[in-house]
N, C-alpha and C positions, 0 to 999 in steps of 0.2 A: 268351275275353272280347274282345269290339268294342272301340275308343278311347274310352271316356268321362271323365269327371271324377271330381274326390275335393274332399268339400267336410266341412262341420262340420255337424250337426245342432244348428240351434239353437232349436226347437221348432214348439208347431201353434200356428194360428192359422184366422180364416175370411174371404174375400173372398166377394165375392159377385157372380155371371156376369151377361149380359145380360139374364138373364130374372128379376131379381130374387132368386133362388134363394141361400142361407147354401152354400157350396162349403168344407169342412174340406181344409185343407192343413197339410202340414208344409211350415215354411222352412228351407233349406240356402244356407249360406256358402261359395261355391264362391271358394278364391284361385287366380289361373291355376298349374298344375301343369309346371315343366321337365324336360323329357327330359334323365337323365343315364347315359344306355348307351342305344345300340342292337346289338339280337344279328338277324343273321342264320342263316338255314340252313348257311355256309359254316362261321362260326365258332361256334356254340356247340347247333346243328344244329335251330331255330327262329326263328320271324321273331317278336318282340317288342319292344315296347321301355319300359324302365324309367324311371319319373319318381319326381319326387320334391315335395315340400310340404312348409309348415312349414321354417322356419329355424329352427338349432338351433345352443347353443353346443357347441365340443370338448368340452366337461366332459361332456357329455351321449353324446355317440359312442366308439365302440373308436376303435382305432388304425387297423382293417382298414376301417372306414367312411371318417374323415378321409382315409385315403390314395387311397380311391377317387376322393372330391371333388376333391383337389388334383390326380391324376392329371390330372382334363378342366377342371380352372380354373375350380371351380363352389363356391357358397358350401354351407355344410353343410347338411343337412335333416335333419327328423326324422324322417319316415316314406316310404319306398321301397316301391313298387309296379310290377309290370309289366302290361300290357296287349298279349295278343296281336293283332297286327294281320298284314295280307297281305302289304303292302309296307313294309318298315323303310328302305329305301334314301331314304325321301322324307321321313324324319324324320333331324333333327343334332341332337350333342350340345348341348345349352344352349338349343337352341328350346322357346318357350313354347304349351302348349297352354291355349286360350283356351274360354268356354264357347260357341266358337262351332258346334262339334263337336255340339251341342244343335239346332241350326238348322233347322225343320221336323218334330223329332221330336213325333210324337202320346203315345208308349209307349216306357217306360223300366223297364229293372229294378234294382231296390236291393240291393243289398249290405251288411251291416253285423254287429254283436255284439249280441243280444237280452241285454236288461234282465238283469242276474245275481237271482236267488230265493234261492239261499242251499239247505241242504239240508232238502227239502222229502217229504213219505210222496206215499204210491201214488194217494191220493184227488186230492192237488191234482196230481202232478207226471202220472199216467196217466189221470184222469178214474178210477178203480174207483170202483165201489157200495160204502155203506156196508153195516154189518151191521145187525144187530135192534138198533134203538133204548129197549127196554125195560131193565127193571133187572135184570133177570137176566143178563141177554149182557153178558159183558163180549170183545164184536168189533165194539166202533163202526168203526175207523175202522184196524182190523188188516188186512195184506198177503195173508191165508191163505194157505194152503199155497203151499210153493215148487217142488213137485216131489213125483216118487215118493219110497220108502224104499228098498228092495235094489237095484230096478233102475230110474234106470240108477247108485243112489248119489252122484250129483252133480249141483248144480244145472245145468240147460242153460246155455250163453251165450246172452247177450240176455232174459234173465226180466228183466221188467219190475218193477224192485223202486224203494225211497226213492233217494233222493241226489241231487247236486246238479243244480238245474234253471236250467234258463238261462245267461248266457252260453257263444251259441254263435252260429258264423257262419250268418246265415239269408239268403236272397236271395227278394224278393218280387218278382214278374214283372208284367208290362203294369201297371203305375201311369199313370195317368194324368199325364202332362205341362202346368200347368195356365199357367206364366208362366215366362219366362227375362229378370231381368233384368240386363243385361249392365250398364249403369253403375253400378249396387250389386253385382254380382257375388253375384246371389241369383238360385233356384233355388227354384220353388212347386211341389209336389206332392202330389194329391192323396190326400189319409187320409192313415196315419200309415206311419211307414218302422221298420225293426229297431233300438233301442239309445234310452239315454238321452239327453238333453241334452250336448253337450260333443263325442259321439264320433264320428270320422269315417264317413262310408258311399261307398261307389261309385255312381257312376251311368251306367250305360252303356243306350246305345240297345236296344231290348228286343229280343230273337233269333225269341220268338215270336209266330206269325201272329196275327193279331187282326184282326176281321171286324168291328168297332163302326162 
């Protein structure tokens, strides 16, 4: 993962481009992110470096978090993340990463936690065909068969059966980069991103070619 930002999703909304045209975006609250470790290949045998967001009180962190903080002289956060990069040497502890990292980007990919479902059968959670809708059948909306009988006597891994759907980490690739605005520390992107209202997403410059 490239250097991008961590911001809030705070829902869609629509602007609309030079040709008149309704353009659906989601808006993200990007607050600038501080670098609180950098790991080299010497010392922890990768070039990374760890940031952090969101101020947080001790009541809210371990003992092994706080101590980290105090170690570099850095206020507490609530959410820690690393971003592999090439060169760590050119990031310090405490320097702020701004969304200026954004700068020129056409294509960005998202990362976040898709909407939680709750536990959900095979129709809605795997798209399956219903059964005969008559009154006789009673297999509207059943899983059939799971497997053979004798052999191989146990269900395969991976049968695609009920439970629970969603919440889970998704990453949507080449989004469209629609505005960066840096004196509100907002971030417009086109359609809609992974997760509800409220919940953090990543944004990093997108790794894949795109010929638009």
């Amino acid at each position: 993962m490239t250097l991008g930002v961590i911001g809030k999703k705070l829902g869609m909304t629509q602007i609309f481009d030079e040709h008149g045209l309704a353009v659906p975006v989601t808006v993200i609250k990007v607050d600038p992110i501080v670098v609180t470790q950098v790991k080299t290949v010497e010392t922890d045998g990768y070039n990374a470096i760890q940031v952090g967001t969101i101020a947080a009180k001790e009541k809210h962190l371990t003992k092994a978090q706080i101590g980290h903080f105090k170690k570099n002289n850095l206020e507490n956060y609530r959410h820690l993340q690393e971003f592999r990069v090439d060169d760590a040497s050119a990031y310090t502890v405490g320097q702020q990463i701004e969304l200026s990292v954004l700068d020129g980007i056409q294509k960005v990919d998202v990362v976040g936690h898709s909407i939680g479902k709750g536990f959900q059968g095979t129709v809605k959670r795997h798209n399956f065909g219903r059964g005969p809708m008559g009154h006789g059948s009673k297999n509207h909306r059943e899983p059939g068969s799971i497997g053979a009988g004798t052999t191989p006597s146990r269900v395969i891994k991976g049968k695609r059966m009920a439970g629970n759907m969603g919440n889970e980490r998704v990453t949507i690739t080449k989004l469209k980069l629609v505005k960066v605005d840096s004196e509100n520390n907002l971030v417009l992107i086109k359609g809609s991103v992974p997760g509800c209202e409220g919940r953090l997403v990543t944004i990093t410059p997108s790794r894949t070619k795109w010929n638009g």
